[in-house]
Structure formats: C-alpha cells, structure tokens
Residue frames as qw, qx, qy, qz and C-alpha x, y, z in Angstrom:
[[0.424, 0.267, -0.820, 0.276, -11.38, -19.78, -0.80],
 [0.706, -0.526, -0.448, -0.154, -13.17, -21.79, 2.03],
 [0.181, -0.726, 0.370, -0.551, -11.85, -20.60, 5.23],
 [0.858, -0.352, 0.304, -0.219, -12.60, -23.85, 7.02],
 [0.912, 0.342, -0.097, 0.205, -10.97, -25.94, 4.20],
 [0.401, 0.631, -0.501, 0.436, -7.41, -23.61, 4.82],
 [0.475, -0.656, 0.279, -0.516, -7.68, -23.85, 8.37],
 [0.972, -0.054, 0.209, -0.087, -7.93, -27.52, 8.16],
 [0.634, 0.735, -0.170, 0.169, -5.31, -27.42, 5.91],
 [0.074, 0.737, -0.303, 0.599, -3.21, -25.57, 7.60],
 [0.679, -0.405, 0.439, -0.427, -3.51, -27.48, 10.88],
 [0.948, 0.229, 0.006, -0.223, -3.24, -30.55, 9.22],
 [0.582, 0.653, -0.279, 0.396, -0.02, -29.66, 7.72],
 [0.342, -0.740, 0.418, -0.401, 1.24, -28.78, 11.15],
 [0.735, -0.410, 0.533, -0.090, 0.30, -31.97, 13.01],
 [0.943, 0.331, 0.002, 0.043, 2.69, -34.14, 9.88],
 [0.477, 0.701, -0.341, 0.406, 5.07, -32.19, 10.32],
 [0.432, -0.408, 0.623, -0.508, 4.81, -33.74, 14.16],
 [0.904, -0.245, 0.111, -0.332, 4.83, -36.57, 13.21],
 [0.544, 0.588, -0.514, 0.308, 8.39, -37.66, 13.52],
 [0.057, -0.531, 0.559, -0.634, 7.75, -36.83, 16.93],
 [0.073, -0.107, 0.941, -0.313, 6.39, -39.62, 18.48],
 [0.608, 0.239, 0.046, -0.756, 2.72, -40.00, 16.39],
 [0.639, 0.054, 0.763, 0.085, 1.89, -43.43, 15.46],
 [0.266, -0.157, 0.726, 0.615, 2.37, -44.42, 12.16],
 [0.001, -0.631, -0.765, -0.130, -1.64, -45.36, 11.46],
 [0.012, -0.829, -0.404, 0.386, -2.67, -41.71, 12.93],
 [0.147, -0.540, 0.345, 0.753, 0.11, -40.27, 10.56],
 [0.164, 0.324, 0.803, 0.472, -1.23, -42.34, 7.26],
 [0.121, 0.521, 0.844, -0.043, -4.35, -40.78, 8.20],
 [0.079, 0.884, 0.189, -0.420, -3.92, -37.51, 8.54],
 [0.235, -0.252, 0.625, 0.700, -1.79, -37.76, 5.59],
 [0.189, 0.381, 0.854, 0.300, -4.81, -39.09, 3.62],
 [0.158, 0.886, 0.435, 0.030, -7.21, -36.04, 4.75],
 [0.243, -0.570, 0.267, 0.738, -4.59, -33.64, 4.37],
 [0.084, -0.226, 0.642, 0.727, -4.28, -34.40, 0.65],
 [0.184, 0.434, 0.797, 0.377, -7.89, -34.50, 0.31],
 [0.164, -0.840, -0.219, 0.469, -8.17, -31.20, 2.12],
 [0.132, -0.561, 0.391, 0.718, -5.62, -29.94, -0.47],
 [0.163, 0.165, 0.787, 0.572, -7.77, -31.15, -3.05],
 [0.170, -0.737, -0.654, -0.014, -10.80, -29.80, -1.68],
 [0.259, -0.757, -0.154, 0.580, -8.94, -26.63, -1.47],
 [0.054, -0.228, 0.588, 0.774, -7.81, -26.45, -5.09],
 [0.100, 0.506, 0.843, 0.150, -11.52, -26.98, -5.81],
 [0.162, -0.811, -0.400, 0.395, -12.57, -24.36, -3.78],
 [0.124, -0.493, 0.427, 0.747, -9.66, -21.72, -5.33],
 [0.018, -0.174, -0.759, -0.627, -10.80, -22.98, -9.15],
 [0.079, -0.802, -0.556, -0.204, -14.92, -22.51, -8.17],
 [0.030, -0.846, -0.011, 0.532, -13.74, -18.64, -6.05],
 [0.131, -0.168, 0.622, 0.753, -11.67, -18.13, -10.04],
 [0.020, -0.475, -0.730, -0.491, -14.90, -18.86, -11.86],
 [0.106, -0.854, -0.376, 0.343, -17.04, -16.58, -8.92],
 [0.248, -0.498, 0.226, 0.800, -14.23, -13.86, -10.26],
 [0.237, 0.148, 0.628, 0.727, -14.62, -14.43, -13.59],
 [0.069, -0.709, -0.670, -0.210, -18.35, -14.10, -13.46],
 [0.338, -0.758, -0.167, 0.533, -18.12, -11.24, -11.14],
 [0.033, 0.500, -0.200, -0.842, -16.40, -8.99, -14.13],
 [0.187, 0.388, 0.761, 0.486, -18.51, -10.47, -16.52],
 [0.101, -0.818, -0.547, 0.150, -21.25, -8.63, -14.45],
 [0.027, -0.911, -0.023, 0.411, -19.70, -4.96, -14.61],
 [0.667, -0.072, 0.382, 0.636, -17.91, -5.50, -17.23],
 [0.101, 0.896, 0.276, 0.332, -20.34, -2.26, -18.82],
 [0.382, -0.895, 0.009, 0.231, -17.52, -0.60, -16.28],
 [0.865, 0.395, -0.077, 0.301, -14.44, -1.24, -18.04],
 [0.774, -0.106, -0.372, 0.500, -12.13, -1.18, -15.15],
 [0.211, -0.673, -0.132, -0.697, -13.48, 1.43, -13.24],
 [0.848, -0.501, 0.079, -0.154, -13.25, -0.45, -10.26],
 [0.841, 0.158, -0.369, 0.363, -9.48, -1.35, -10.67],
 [0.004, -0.574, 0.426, -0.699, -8.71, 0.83, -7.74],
 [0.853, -0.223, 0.085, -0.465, -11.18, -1.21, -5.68],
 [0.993, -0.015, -0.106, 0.045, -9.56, -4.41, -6.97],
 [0.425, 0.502, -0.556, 0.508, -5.92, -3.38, -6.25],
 [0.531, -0.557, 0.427, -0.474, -7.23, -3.10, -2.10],
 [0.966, -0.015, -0.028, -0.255, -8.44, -6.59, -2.91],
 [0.637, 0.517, -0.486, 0.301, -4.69, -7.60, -3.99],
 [0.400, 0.494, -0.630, 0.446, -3.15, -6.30, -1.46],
 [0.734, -0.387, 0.158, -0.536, -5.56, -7.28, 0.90],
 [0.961, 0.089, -0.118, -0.233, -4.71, -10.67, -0.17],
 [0.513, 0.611, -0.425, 0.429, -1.27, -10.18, -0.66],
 [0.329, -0.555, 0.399, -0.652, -1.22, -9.18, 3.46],
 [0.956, -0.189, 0.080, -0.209, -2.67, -13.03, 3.89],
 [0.893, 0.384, -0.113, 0.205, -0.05, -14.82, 1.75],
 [0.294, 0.654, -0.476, 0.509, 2.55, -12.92, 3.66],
 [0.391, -0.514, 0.570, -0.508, 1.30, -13.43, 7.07],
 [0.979, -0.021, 0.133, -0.156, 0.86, -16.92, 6.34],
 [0.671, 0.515, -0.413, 0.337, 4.29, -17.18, 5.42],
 [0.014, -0.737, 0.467, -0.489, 5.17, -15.48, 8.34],
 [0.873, -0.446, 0.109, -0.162, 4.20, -18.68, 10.91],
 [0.880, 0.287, -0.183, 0.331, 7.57, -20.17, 9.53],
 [0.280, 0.680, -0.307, 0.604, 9.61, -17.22, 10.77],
 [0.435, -0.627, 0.214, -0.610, 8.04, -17.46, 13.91],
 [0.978, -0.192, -0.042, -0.068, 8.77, -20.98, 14.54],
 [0.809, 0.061, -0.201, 0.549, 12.51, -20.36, 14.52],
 [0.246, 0.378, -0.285, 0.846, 12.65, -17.31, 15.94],
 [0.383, -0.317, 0.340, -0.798, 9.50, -16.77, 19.08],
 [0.700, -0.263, 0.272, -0.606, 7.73, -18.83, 21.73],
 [0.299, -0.032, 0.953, 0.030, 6.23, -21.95, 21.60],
 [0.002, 0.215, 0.753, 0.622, 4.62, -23.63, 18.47],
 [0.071, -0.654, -0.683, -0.316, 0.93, -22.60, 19.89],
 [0.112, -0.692, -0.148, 0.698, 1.71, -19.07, 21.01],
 [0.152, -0.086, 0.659, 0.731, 3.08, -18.73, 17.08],
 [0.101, 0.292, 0.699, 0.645, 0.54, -20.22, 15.71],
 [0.123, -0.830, -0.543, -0.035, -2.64, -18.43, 17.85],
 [0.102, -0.568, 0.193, 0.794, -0.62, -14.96, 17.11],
 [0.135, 0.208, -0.569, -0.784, -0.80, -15.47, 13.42],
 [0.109, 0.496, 0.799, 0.322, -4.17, -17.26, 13.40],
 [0.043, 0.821, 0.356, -0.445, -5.66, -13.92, 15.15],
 [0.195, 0.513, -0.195, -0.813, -3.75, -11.40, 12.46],
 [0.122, 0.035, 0.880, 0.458, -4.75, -13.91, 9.78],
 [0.026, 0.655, 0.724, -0.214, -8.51, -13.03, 11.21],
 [0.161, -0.704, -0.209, 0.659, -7.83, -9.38, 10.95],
 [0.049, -0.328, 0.596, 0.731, -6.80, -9.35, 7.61],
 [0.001, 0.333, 0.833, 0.441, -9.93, -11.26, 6.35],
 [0.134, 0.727, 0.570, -0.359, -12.18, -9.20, 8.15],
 [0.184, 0.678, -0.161, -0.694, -10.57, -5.73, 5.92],
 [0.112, -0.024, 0.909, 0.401, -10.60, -8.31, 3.02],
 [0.032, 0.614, 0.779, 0.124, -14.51, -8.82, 3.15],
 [0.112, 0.795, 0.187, -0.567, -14.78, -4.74, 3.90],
 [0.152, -0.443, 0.465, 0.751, -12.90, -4.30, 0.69],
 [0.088, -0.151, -0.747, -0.642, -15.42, -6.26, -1.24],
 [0.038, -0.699, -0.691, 0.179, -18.24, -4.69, 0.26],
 [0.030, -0.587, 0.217, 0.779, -17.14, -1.76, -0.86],
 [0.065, -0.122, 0.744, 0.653, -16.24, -3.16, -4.01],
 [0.003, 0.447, 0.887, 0.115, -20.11, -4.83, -4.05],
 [0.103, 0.753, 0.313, -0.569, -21.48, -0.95, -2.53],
 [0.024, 0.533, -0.179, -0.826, -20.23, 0.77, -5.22],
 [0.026, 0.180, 0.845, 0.504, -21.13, -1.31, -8.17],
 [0.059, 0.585, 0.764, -0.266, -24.83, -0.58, -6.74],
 [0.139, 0.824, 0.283, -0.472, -25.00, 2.61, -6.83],
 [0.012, 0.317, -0.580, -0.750, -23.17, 2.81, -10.24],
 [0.057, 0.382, 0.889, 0.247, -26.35, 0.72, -11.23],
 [0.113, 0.871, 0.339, -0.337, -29.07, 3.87, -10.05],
 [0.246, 0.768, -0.132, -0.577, -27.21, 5.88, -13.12],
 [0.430, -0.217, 0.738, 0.472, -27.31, 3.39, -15.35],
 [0.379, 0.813, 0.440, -0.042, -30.02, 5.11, -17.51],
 [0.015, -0.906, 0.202, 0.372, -28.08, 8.23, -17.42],
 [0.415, -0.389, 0.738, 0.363, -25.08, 6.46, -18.84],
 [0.525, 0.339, 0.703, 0.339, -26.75, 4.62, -21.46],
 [0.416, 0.836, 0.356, 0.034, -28.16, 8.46, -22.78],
 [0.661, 0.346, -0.014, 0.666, -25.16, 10.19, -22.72],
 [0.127, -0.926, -0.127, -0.331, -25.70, 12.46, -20.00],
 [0.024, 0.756, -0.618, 0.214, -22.55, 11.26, -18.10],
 [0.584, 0.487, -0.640, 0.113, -20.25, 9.21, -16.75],
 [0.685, -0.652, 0.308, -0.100, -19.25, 7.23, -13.77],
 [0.610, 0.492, -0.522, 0.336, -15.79, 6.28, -13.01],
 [0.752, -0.596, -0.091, 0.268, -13.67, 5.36, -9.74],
 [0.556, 0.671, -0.196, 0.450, -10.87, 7.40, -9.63],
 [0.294, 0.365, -0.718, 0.514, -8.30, 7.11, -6.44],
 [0.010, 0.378, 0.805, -0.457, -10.94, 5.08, -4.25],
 [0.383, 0.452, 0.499, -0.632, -14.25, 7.19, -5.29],
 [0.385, 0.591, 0.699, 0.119, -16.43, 7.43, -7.30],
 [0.025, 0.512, -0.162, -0.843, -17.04, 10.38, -10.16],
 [0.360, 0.618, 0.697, -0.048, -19.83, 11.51, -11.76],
 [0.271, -0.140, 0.384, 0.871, -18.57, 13.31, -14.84],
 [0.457, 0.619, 0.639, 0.016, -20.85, 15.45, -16.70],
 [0.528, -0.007, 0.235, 0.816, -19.90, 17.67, -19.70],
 [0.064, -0.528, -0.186, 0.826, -19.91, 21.18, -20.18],
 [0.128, -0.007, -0.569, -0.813, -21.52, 21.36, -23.50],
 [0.335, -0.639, -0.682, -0.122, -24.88, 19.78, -21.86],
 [0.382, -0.576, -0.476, 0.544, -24.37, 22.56, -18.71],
 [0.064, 0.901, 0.026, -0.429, -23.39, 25.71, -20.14],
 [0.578, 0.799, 0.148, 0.073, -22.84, 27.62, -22.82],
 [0.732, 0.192, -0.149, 0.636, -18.63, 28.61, -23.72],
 [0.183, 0.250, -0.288, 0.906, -17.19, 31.14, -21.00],
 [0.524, -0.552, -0.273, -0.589, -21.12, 30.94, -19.11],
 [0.140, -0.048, 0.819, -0.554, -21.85, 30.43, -15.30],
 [0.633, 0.129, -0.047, -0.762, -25.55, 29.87, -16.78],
 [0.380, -0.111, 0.901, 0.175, -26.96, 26.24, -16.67],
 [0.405, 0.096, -0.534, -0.736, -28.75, 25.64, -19.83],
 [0.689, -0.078, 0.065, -0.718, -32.11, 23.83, -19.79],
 [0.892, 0.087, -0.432, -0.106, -30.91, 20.54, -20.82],
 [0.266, 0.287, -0.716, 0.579, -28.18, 20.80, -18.24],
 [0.368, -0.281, 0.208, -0.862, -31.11, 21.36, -15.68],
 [0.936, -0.171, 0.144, -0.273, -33.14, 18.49, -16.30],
 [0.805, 0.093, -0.571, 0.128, -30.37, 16.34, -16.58],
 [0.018, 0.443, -0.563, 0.698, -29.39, 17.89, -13.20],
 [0.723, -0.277, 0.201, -0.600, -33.02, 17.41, -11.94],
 [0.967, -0.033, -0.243, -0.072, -33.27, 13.70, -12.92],
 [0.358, 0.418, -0.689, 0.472, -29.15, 13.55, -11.47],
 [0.264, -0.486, 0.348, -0.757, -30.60, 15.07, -8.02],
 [0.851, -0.242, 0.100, -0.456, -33.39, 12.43, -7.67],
 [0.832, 0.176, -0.508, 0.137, -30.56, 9.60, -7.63],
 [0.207, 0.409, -0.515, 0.724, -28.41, 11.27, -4.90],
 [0.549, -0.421, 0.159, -0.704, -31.56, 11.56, -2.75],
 [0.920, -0.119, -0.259, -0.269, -31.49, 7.89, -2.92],
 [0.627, 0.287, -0.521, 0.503, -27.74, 7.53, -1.90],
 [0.521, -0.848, 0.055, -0.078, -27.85, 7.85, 2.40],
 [0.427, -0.784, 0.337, 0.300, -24.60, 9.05, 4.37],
 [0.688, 0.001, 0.174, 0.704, -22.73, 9.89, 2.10],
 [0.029, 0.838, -0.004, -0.544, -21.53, 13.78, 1.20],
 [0.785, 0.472, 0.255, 0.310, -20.80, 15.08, -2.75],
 [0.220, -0.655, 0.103, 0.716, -18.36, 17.41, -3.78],
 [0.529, 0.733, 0.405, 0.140, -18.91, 19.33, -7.11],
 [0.502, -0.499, 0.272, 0.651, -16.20, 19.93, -8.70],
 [0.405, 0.881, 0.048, -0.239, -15.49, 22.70, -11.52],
 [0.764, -0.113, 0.474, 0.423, -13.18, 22.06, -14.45],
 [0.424, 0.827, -0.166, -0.329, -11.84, 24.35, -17.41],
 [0.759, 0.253, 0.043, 0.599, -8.85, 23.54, -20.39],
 [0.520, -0.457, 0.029, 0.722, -6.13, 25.95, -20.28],
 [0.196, 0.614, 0.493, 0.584, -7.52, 28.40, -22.80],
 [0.297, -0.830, -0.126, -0.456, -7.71, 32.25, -21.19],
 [0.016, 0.653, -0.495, 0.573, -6.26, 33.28, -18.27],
 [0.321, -0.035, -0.933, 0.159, -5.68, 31.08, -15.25],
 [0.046, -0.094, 0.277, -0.955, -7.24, 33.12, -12.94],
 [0.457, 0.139, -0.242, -0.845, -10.22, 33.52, -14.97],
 [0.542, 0.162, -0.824, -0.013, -10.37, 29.81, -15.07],
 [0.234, -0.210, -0.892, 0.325, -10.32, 28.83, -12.11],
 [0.230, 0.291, 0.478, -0.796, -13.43, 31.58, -10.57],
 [0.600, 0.080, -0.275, -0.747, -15.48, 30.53, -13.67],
 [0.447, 0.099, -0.888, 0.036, -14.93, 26.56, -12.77],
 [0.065, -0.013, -0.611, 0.788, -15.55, 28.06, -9.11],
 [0.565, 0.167, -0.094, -0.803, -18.99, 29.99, -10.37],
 [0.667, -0.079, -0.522, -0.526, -20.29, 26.90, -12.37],
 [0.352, -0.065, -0.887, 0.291, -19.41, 24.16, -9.68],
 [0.017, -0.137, -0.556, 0.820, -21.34, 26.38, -7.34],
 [0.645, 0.157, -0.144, -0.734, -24.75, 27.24, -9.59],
 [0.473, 0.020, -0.875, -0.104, -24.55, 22.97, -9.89],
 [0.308, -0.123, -0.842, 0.426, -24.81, 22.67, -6.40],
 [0.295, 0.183, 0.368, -0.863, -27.64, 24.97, -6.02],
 [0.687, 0.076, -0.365, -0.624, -29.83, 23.66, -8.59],
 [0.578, -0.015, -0.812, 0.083, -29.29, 20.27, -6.83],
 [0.070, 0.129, 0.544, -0.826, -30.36, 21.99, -3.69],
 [0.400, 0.104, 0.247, -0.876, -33.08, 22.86, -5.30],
 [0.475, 0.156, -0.766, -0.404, -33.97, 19.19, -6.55],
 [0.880, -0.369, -0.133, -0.269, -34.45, 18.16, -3.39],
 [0.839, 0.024, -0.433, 0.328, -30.95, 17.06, -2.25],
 [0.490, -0.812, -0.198, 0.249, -29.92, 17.67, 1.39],
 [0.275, 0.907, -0.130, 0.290, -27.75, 21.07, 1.18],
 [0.573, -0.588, 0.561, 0.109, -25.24, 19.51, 4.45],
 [0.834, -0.059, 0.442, 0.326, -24.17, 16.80, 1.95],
 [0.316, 0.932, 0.151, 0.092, -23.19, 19.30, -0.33],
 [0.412, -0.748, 0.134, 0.503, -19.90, 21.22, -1.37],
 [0.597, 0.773, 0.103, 0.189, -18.44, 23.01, -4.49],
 [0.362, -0.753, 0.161, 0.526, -15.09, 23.49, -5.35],
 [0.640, 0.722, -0.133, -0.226, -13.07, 24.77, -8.72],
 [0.872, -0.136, 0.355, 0.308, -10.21, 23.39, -10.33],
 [0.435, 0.801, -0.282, -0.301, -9.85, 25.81, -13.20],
 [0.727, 0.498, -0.455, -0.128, -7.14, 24.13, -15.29],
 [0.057, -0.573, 0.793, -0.201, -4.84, 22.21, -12.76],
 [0.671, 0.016, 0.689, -0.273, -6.85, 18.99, -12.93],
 [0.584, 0.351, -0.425, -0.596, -6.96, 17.76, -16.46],
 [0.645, -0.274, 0.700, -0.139, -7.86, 14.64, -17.72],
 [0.785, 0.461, 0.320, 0.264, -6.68, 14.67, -21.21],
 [0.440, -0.131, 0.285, 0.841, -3.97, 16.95, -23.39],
 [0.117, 0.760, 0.451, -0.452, -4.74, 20.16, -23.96],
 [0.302, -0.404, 0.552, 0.664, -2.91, 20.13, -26.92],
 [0.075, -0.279, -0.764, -0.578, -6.07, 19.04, -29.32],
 [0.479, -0.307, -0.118, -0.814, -9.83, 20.37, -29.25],
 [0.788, -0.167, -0.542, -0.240, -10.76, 17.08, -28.63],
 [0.423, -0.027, -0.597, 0.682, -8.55, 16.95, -25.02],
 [0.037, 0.067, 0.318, -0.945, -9.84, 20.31, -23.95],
 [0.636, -0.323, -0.463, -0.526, -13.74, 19.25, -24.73],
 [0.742, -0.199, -0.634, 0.088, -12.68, 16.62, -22.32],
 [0.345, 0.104, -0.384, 0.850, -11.06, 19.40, -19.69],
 [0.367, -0.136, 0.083, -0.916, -14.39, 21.45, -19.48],
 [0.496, -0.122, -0.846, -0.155, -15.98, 19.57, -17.29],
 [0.639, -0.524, 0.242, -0.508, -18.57, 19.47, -13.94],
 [0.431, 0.233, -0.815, 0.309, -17.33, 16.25, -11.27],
 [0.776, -0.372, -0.107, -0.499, -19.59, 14.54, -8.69],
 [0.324, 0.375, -0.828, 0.263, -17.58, 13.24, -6.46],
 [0.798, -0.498, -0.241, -0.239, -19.10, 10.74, -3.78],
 [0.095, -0.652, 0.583, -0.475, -16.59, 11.34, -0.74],
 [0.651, -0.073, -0.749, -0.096, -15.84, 8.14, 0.78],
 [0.583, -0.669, -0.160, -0.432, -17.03, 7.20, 4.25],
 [0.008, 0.701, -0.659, 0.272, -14.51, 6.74, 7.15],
 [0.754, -0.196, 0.563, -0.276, -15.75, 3.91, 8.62],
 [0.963, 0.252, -0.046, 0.086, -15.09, 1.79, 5.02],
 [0.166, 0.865, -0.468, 0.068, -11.17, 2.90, 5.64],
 [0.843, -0.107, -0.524, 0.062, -9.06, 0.04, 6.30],
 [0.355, -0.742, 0.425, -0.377, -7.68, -0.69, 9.28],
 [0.802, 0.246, -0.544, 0.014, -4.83, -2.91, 8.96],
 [0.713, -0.602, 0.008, 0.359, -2.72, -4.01, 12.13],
 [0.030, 0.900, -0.434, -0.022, -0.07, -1.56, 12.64],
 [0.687, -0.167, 0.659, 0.257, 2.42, -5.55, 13.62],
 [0.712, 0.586, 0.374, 0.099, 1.42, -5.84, 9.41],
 [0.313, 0.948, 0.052, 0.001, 2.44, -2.87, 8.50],
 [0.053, -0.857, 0.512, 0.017, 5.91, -2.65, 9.78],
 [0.704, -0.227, 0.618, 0.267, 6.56, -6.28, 9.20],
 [0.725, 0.536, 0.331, 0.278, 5.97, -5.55, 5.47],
 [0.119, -0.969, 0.197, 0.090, 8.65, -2.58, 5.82]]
C-alpha cells in the first residue's frame, strides 16, 4: 500500500468532512474529485501490493509455510494499523482538538509501520539464509523450518549416529563439515544444538544421551571452523517430540539433532505500550 496515496487519502477525507463548515462549494467538488481518484489510486496500489504477495509465496513456496509464524507478525502488525486508524474516530468525540487527534494517531500510525517493515525484513532475512542450505535440503541431509519465530535446522539421527551411540558416524561428519561452512557465513547470530530421543528406554537415559550427542555436534562444528562463543548444546531427551510415538515411523521422527538460530534482540518488536493497552 502506498503510504503517500493513504495519507492523502486520509487527509482528504478529513477536509470533506469540513466541508459543511464553511468551504466553498468549487474547493469541495474538487477535493471530492481527487479524493475519489486517490481512492482509486489506492485500490490500485492494494490490488498491485496483492499480486507483490502473491508472487512473494510463489518465490518460497519450496518452504511450504515455514514462514507462517513470520507472516502472522505481519497480520498483526497490520491488524495494529487498521485499528489505530480506526481509532482517530474515537478520538474525535472523546480528546482535544481535531489536529492534536489527528498528529497523535499520525505519529503511532508511524510507529507501527516502522515494526511492520522490521517484520518483513525479518521475514526477507530469513528466507536468505534458508537459501545458503538449499543444497543440503535438496540431498536429504536436513531440514529447515521456522518454528515459534526461529529458525531450525533439523537433521536426523540415522545420518549422525548409530541406535543408543554418542558416536558421529562419517556421513554425519561431512554432512556436519559442509553444515559448519554455512554457519560461518551467518554473522551475529548464536546456535543452539539441540538433542532429541523417542520415548523408548528410560527417561533419564534419554535425556544424557540427547545431552552427549547434542554436545559431540557442537564440537565437531567447533572443529569446522565455527566460532565456539556462538555455540551451545542442550538435550531434550523425550519431552520435545514432534510426532507420535505411538508408530516407528513417529519415533524415527523423535530421534533427532536441532540447529536452532536464536533470534537477535534488536529484530524484537517494539510496539507502543498506548497500542497495547488500547487493544486490551
């Protein structure tokens, strides 16, 4: 959506709705006239940002809604406009005077597009670096996924080690090595390596073998070449699934290693607190 076009809009719409108030008739026609071509030139705009969308998941569509955490921010990013643009009404019958109102809500209206355009810079980081493993992916050496705002590099335990091992097998190794040299490429950001089991054997046992492998991961990535601060290993033994451990085929999916890319504080939003409790 053009930003200038709503603005105009939006202004536009004001001064008509002043014009009862003592606006000549000719200056009202007129801004009547670019109003409604502003509101055509804004339903343009909306219909060509719908086709930018479309195209836009055409392009990752090799994710298959992997990003739908990403795009929910986006919602309610959006959602946070459409409200505080509502709100200018409220304010006109309940506070100030019409251009305190409206230069209150044009400033949160600012605030809200600025975490709007962080959200899809995110949204535009992350796709990137899902592109640097998009070999991996295509050979089956693992996965990438978004899962509550990060990213996760999944890689299974039948390439890493051998059933009930802390040993990484050879193929687990170089797919580690070739993993490593991607990360090197990835600046400020820290991984956690996370250890997964199915529910098969004591818990216990579980969780300090999850513990063990997560930890031999992160050393062989040390030694690849990746910095050993961005680093950290923890287990999960069975309390994380992400399938039913009720078939083989679940618990394949349970024994698992996790690359998590830890997001960075500075992308956090940082709505107005005024937002927050008006949407309350």
């Amino acid at each position: 959506m053009s930003r200038q076009a709503f603005a105009k809009v939006l202004t536009l719409g004001l001064l008509l709705l002043m014009a009862g108030c003592g606006v000549p008739e000719e200056k009202h026609n007129a801004l009547k006239k670019d109003y409604e071509n502003l509101k055509i030139e804004l339903a343009n705009t909306q219909q060509q940002a719908a086709k930018t969308e479309e195209d836009l998941k055409a392009q990752i569509a090799d994710l298959e809604g992997r990003i739908a955490a990403l795009e929910k921010d986006k919602k309610d990013l959006q959602a946070k406009l459409e409200e505080a643009q509502g709100t200018l009404e409220l304010y006109e019958s309940k506070h100030g005077s019409l251009e305190e109102r409206l230069n209150a809500t044009k400033t949160q209206l600012a605030e809200l597009r600025k975490q709007q355009a962080k959200a899809e810079a995110r949204l535009k980081r992350f796709r990137e670096i899902a592109g640097k493993f998009a070999s991996m992916v295509e050979s089956g050496k693992l996965s990438v996924k978004i899962r509550d705002g990060k990213m996760v590099i999944e890689l299974a335990n039948n390439i890493l080690f051998d059933t009930g091992s802390t040993r990484i097998k050879d193929d687990g190794k170089a797919a580690l090595n070739e993993l490593a040299g991607v990360l090197q490429q990835i600046k400020k950001r820290d991984f956690l390596v996370a250890g997964h089991t199915d529910d098969v054997g004591q818990a216990e046992a579980n969780w300090e073998l999850s513990t063990k492998r997560a930890v031999e991961v992160v050393q062989l990535l040390e030694e690849s070449g990746v910095d050993p601060t961005k680093l950290a290993a923890a287990g999960y033994g069975e309390y994380d699934p992400v399938a039913s451990n009720e078939t083989d085929e679940g618990k394949a999916l349970n024994r698992r290693i996790e690359i998590i890319m830890m997001p960075n504080l500075e992308e956090l939003p940082n709505i107005p607190k005024d937002v927050i409790e008006g949407s309350s």
